[in-house]
C-alpha positions in Angstrom: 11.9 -19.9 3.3 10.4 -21.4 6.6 7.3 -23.6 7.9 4.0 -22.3 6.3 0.3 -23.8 6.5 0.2 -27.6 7.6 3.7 -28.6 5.9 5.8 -30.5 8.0 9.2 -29.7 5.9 10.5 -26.2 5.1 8.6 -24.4 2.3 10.5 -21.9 -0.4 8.2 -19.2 -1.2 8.4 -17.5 -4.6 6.7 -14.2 -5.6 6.5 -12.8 -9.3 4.0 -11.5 -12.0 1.2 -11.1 -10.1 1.0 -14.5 -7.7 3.0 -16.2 -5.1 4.3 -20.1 -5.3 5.1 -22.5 -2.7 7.7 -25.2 -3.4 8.9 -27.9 -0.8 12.2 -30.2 -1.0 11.5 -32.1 -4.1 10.5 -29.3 -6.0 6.5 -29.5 -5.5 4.3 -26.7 -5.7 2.3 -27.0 -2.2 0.9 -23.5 -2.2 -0.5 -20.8 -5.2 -2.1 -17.7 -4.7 -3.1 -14.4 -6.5 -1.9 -10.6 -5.6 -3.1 -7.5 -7.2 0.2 -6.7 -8.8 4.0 -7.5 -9.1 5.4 -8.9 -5.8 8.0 -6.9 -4.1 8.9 -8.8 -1.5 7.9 -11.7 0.9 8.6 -12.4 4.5 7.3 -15.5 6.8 7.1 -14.6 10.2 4.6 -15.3 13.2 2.1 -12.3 13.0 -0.9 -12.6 14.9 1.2 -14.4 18.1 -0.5 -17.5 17.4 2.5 -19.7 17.1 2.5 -20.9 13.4 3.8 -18.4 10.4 2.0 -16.1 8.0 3.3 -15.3 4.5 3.2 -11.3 4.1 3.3 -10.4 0.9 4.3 -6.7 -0.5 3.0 -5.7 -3.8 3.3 -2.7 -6.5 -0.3 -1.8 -5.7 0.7 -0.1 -2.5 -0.8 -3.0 -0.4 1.1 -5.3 2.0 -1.1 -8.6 2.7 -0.8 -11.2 5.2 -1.8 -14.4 4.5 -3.3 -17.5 7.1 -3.2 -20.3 4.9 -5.3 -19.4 1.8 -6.5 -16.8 3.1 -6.3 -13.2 3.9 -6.2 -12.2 7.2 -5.3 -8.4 7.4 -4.3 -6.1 4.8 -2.3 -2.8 4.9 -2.2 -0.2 2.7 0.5 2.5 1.8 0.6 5.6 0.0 3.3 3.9 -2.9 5.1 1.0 -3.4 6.3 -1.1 -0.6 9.7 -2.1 -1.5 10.8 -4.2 1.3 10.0 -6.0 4.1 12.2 -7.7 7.3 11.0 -9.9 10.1 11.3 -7.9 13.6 11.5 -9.7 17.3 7.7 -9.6 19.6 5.9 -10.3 16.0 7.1 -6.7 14.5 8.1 -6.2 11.1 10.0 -3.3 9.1 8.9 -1.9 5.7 10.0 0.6 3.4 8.4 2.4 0.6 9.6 3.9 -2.5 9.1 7.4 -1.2 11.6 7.5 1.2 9.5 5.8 4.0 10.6 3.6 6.5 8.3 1.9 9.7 7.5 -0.6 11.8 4.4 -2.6 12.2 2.8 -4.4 14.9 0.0 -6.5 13.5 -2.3 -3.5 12.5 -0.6 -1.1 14.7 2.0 1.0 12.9 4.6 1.8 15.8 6.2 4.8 14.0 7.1 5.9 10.5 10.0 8.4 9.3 10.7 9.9 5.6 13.6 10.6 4.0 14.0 12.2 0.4 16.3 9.3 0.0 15.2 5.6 -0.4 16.0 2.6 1.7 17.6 -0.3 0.1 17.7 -2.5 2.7 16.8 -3.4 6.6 18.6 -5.6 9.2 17.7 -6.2 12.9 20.8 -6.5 15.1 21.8 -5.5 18.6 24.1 -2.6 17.4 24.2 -1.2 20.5 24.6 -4.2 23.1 21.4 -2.8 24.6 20.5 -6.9 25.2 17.5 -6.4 22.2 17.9 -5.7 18.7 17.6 -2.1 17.0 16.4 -1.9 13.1 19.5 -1.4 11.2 18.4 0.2 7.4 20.8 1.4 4.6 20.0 3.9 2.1 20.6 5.0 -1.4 22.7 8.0 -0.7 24.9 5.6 1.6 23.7 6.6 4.7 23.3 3.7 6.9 21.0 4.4 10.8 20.2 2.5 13.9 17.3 2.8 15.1 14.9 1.7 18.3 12.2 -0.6 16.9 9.6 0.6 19.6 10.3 4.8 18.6 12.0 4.9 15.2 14.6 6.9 17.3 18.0 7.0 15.8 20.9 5.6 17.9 23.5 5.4 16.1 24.4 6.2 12.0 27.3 6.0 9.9 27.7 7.3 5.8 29.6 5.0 3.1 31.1 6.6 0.4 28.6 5.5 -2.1 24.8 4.2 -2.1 24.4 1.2 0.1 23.8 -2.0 -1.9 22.6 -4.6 0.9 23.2 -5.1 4.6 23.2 -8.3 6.2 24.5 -10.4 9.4 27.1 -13.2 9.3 29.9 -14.1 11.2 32.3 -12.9 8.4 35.6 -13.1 10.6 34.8 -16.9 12.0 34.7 -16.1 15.6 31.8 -17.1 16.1 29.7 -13.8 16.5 27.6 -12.7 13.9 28.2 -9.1 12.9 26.5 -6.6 10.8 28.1 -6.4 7.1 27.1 -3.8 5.2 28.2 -3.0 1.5 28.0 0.0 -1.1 27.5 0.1 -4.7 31.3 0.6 -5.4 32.3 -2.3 -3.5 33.2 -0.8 -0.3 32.4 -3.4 2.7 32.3 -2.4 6.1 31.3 -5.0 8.9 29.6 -3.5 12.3 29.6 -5.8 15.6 28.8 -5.0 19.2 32.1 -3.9 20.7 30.6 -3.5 24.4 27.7 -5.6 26.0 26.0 -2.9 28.1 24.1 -5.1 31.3 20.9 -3.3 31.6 18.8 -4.4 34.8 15.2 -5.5 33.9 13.2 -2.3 33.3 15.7 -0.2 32.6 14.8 0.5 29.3 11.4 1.3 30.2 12.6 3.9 32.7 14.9 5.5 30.1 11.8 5.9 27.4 9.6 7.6 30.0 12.4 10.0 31.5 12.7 11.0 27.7 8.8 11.1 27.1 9.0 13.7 30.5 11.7 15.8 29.1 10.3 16.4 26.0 6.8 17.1 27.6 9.0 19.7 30.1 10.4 21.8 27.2 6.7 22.0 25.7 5.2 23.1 28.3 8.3 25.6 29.4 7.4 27.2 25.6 3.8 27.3 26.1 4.5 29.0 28.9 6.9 32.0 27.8 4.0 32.3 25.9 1.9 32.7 28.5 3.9 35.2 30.1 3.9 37.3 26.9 0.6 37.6 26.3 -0.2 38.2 30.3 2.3 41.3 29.9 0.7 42.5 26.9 -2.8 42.3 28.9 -2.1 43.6 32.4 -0.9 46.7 30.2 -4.3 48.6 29.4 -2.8 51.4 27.9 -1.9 49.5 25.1 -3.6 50.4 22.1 -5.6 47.5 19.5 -3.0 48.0 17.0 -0.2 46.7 19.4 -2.5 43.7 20.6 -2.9 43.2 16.6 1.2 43.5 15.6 2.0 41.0 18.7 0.0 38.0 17.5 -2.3 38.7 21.1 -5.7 37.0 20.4 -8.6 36.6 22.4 -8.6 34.1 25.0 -12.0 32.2 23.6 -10.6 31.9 20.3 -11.5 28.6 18.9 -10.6 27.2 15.5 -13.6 25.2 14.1 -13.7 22.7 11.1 -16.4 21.5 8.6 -15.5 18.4 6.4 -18.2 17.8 4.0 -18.4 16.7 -0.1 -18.6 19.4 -2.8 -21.1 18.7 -6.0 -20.5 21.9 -7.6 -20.8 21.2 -11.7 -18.5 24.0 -12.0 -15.8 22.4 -10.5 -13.9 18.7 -10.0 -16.5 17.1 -6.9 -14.1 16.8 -4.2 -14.2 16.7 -0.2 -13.5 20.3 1.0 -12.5 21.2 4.3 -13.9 24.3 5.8 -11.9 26.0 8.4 -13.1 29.1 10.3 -12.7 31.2 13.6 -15.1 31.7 15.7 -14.5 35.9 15.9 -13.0 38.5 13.8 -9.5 37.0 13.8 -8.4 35.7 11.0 -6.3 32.5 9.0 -3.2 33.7 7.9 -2.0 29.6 6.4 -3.3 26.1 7.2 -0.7 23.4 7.0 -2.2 19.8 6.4 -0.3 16.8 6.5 -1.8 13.7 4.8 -0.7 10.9 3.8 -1.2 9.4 0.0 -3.3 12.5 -0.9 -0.6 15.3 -1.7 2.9 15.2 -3.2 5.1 15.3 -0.4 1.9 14.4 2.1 2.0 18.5 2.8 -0.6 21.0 1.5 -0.2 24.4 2.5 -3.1 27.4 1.7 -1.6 30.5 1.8 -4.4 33.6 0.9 -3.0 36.5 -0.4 -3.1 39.6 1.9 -6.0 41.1 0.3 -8.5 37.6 0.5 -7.3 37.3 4.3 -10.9 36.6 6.7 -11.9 34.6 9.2 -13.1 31.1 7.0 -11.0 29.4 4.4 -12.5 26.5 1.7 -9.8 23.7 1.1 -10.6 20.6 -1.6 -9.1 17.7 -1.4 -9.4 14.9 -4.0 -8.9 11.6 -2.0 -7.2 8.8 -5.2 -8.1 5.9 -3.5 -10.7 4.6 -1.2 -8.7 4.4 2.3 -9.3 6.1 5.9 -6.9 8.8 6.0 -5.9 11.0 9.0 -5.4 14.4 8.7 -3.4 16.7 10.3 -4.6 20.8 10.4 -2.3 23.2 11.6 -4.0 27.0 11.3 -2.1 29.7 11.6 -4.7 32.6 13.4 -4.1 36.2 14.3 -5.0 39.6 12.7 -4.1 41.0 9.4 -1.6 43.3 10.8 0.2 40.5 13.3 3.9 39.5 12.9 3.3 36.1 15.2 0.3 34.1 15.6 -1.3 31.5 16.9 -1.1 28.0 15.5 -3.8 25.7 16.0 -3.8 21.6 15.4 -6.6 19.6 14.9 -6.6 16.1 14.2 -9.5 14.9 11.7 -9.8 11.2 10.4 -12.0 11.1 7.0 -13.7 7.4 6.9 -12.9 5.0 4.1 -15.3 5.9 1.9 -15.2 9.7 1.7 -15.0 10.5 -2.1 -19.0 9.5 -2.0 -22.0 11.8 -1.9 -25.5 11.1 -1.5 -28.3 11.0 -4.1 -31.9 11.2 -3.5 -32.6 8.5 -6.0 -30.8 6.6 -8.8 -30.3 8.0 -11.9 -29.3 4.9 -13.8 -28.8 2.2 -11.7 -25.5 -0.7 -13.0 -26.7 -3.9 -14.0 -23.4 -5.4 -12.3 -23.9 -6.4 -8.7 -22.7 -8.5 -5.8 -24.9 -10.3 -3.9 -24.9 -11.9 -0.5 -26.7 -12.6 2.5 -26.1 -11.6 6.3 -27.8 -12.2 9.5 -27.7 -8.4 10.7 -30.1 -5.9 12.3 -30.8 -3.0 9.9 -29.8 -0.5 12.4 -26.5 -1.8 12.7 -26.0 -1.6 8.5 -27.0 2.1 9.2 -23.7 2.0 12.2 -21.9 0.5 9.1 -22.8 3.4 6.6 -22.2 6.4 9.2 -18.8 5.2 10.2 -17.6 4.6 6.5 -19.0 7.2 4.3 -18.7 11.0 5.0 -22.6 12.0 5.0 -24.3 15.3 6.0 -26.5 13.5 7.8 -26.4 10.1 9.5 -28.6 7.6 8.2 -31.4 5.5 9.7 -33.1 2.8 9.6 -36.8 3.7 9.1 -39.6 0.9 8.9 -40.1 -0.9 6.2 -38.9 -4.6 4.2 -35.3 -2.8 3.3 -32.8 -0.1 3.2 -31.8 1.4 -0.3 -28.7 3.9 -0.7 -27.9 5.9 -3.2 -24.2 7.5 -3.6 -22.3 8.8 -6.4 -18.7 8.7 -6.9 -16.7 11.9 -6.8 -13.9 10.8 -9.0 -16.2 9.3 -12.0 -19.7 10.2 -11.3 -20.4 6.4 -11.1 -23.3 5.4 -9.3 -23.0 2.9 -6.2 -26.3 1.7 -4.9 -26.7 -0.8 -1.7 -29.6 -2.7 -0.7 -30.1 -3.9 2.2 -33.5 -6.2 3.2 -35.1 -7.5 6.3 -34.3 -10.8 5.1 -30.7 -10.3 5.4 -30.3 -10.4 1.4 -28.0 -7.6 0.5 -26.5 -5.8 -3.1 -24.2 -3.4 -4.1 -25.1 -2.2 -7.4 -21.6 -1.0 -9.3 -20.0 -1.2 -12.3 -16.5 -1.1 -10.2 -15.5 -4.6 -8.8 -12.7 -3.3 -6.9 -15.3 -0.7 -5.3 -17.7 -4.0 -4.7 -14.8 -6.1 -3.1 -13.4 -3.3 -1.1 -17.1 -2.7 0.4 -17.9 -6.5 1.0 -14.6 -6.7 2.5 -15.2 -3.3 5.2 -18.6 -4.8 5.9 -17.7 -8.1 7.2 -14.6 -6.7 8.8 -17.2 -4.7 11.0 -19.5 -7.0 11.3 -16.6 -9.9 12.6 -18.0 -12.0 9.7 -15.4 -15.3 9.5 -17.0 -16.9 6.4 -19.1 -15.4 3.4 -20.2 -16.5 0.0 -21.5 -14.6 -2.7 -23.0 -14.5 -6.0 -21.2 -11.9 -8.4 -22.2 -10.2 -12.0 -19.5 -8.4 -13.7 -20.3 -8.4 -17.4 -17.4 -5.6 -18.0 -14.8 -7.9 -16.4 -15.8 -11.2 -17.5 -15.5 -9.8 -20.9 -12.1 -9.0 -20.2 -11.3 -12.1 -18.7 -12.4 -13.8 -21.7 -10.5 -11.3 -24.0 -7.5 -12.1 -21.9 -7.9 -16.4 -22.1 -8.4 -16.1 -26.0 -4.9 -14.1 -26.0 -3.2 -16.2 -23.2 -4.0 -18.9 -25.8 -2.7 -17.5 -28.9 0.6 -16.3 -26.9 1.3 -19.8 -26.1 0.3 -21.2 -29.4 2.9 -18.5 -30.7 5.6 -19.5 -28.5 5.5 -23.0 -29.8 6.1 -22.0 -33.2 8.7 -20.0 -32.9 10.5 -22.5 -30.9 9.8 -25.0 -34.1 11.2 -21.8 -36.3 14.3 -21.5 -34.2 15.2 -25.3 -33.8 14.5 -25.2 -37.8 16.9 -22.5 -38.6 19.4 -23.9 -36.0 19.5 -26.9 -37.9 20.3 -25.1 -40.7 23.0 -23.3 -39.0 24.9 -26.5 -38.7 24.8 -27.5 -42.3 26.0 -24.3 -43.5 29.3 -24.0 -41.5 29.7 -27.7 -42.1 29.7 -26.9 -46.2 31.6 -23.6 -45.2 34.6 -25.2 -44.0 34.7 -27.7 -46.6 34.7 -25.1 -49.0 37.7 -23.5 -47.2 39.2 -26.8 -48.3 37.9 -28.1 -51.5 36.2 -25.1 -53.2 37.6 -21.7 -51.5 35.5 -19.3 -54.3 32.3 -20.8 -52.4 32.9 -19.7 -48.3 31.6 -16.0 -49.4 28.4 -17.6 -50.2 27.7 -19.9 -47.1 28.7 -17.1 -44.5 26.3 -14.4 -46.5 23.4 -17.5 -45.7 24.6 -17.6 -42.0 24.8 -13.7 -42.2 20.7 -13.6 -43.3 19.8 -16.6 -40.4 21.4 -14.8 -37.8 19.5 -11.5 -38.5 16.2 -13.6 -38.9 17.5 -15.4 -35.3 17.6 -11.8 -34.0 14.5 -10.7 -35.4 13.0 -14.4 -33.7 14.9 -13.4 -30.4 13.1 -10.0 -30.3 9.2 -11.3 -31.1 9.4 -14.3 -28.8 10.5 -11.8 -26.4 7.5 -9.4 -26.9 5.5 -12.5 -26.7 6.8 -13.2 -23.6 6.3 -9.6 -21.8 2.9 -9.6 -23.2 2.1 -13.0 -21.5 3.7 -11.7 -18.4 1.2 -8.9 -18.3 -1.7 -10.7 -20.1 -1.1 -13.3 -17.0 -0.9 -10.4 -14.1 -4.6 -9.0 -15.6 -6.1 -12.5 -15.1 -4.4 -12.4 -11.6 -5.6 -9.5 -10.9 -9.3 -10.4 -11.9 -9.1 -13.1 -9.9 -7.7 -11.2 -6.9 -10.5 -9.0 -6.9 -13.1 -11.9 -7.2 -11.7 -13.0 -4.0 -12.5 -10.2 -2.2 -16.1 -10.7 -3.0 -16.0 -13.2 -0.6 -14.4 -14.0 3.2 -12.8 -16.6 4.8 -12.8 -20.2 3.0 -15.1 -18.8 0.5 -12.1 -16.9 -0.6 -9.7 -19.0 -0.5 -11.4 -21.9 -1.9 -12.0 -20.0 -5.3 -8.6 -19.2 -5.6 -7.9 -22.5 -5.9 -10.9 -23.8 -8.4 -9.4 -20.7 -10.4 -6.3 -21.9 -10.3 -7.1 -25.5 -11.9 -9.8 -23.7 -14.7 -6.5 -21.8 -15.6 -4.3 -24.9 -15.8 -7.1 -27.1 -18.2 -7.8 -23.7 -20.2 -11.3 -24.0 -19.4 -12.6 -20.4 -19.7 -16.1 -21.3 -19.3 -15.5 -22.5 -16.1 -13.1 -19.8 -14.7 -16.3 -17.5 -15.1 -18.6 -19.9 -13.4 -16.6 -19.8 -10.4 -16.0 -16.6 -10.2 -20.0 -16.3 -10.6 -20.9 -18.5 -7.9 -17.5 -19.3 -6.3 -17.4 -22.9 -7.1 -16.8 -25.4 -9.7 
């Protein structure tokens, strides 16, 4: 709850199945929009330090959105469901993920991130410590409950219930007018956590403290890198030993270099994926490779191990990316010689673009007939910037002369065809049968571009079929509904005239009661057989609804700015009046 948009009053925001609702003081809805999936969770809170609220708005499909308005201002994505969400001090928030994750955002800078094989159920910001600024308080499934710096994600401070943590909040439980932290488990234990001490910290103390830390840790680094310096100088100014002692003692050549090749794989006799090649540069070899990743392995590690026998200087990794994201990759190699017992670990740090999953073609093969079209005042060269930056490409393209630009690219995951155009005139189409693909591309453009507003003109034949298959259904699902509501009042009425003659049976005719009770016996099983369908018709509106949601979602995307928030809203009244003709026209052309 809290001030949102223009409204002068207090607004209660509600998220479900698929969409978000805005009610004010009398009950009004003042605000409707569509999200890709079920909401998770929903904070208000001043993100871009413009000194009104956005609505950020968690969802099952991995994405956190923040909304200005109508409209979609900056989008996040994680690698599984975001479960929660709390409001942070300097226009931070937390989040946590059903994998155990736990961070802190600052607009579209993640501060830090920690995971824990356990899950947190709950965040709290509260000056634990009396450090004169608040620390992120989180409890956790296994009960653990932590303290931690909102700037690091250092712990502080942490304390274990006896059982899983059920919710932590602040309140001023013992009425002394403090606030405290109050934390409960899932057996009803309640502990309550306040700032015993205030500790007076001059201004810029805290600062000091975080770089005398930052110093140490960058003293002990360089004290290890170091002893191994030392080792490998001993093992040199010795010439009499002999290669195989170089070899056993992990000693390497000083102008080793570990060199990487990220590139996409079309090989028919395998699944097309990206593959990582990672070689030396000499005749040492790659004992492992470590790679951290987020959202691409179980666990976000991979580790490549060769067998003894396969050891040699290069080694071929594939990597099948699920969803179309930049990722950052972490390498760590492990080099040396067959024969070593330590070696050498190399890191490397590799971002792959958004769009990596996508090779290039020569020429279509078969070219969609669904498109999205739209026009931009943009030099060609810069499109070319555009492609270079998003897609991984052996080579970079240019822009050569002539009216327009065509690319051709083929999708690693389906073998589904993508084809851009681009002309002089600024008129440009991406050919593709995948809408989200289309809306995820329209949406990276104009984020490079800094376009604020953009219309389009969309042709999905596959999903405006569905849409229409999902009206019809929507229909007969509410049509449904009504009867069995006229069955149920029916057989309620019923219900009353048969205990009425029951119990003057019981009084006039006693040989009769067996016979009005076996009646209410068969209407209560047919009530319970009524219960259950009306309640399969009402999960298969719930997800009948979040499909059309989710249509209309990614129709949105098609567009930027007011465009996008404007068909929202003309989608939103076709819905309402049942008028499926016109939900397609707008999403079509965007308007009514």
């Amino acid at each position: 709850m809290g001030s949102f948009k223009d409204s002068k009053s207090q607004i209660v925001m509600v998220g479900g199945n698929s969409s978000v609702h805005g009610f004010d003081y009398k009950g009004n809805e003042i605000f409707w929009t569509a999200v890709g999936d079920v909401v998770t969770s929903l904070i208000l809170m001043d993100y871009n330090r413009d000194g009104s609220n956005e609505l950020i708005v968690s969802s099952e499909d991995f994405n956190i959105r923040i909304f200005k308005g109508d409209q979609i201002i900056a989008e996040h994505v994680e690698t599984e469901v975001v479960t929660g969400l709390a409001v942070l001090p300097e226009n931070r928030f937390a989040y946590s993920v059903s994998n155990g994750t736990v961070g802190v955002y600052e607009q579209d800078v993640r501060l830090w991130r920690v995971k824990s094989k356990h899950f947190a159920i709950s965040m709290q910001n509260y000056d634990l410590l009396g450090q004169g600024s608040t620390q992120l308080v989180t409890g956790w499934s296994n009960g653990k409950i932590d303290c931690r710096s909102i700037k690091t994600g250092e712990v502080l401070f942490k304390d274990t219930m006896n059982a899983g943590v059920a919710g932590v909040i602040e309140g001023d439980y013992r009425s002394i007018g403090k606030s405290d932290v109050i934390c409960a488990s899932s057996e009803g234990e309640v502990r309550g956590y306040t700032t015993t001490k205030s500790l007076t910290t001059p201004p810029g103390s805290g600062l000091e403290q975080d770089t005398v830390r930052e110093l140490l840790a960058r003293k002990q680094a360089l004290i290890l890198e170091l002893k191994h310096y030392d080792n490998n100088t001993k093992y040199n100014e010795d010439v009499t030993n002999q290669m195989d002692s170089y070899e056993n003692n992990g000693v390497i050549p000083a102008n080793t270099r570990l060199q990487i090749g990220i590139a996409t794989s079309e090989e028919k006799s395998k699944n097309n994926q990206v593959e990582i090649f990672v070689s030396t540069n000499n005749n040492t070899i790659i004992k492992a490779v470590v790679i951290f990743a987020e959202g691409i392995f179980k666990g976000e590690t991979h580790v490549v191990h060769p067998p003894q026998s396969k050891l040699s200087p290069e080694l071929l990794i594939p990597l099948f990316i699920p969803r179309d994201s930049p990722v950052d990759i972490h390498i760590k190699a492990l080099v040396g010689y067959p024969n070593s017992v330590q070696f050498h670990v190399f890191e490397i740090t590799r971002q792959l673009p958004r769009f990596s999953m996508y090779s290039l073609m020569p020429t279509s093969q078969k070219r969609s007939e669904n498109y999205v079209e739209f026009k931009i005042n943009e030099r060609l060269q810069r499109i070319c910037m555009w492609i270079n930056q998003n897609f991984l490409l052996a080579s970079d393209i240019e822009a050569e002369y002539g009216p327009y630009l065509k690319v051709y690219l083929k999708c690693l995951r389906d073998a589904s065809e993508l084809t851009m155009v681009f002309e002089l005139t600024g008129k440009t189409i991406f050919y593709t049968d995948n809408m989200s693909l289309a809306a995820d591309l329209v949406q990276s453009l104009a984020a490079f571009l800094k376009l604020e507003n953009l219309e389009s003109k969309v042709s999905f034949m596959n999903e405006e079929e569905n849409l229409k298959t999902y009206m019809e259904k929507l229909t007969e699902i509410q049509d449904a509904r009504l009867r069995l509501g006229t069955d149920v009042a029916d057989r309620l009425g019923q219900i009353r005239v048969l205990v009425v003659r029951a119990e003057d049976s019981r009084l006039n005719d006693i040989k009769e009661i067996p016979k009005y009770y076996n009646e209410l016996n068969i209407l209560n099983k047919e009530l319970i057989n009524s219960y259950n369908i009306r309640l399969h018709n009402y999960n298969e509106g719930l997800e009948t609804m979040k499909s059309i949601n989710s249509i209309i979602q990614r129709a949105s995307r098609l567009r930027v700015g007011p465009n996008s928030a404007s068909m929202i809203n003309y989608c939103r009244i076709a819905i309402k009046n049942n008028n499926t003709e016109g939900l397609l026209k707008i999403i079509r052309t965007g308007e009514m």
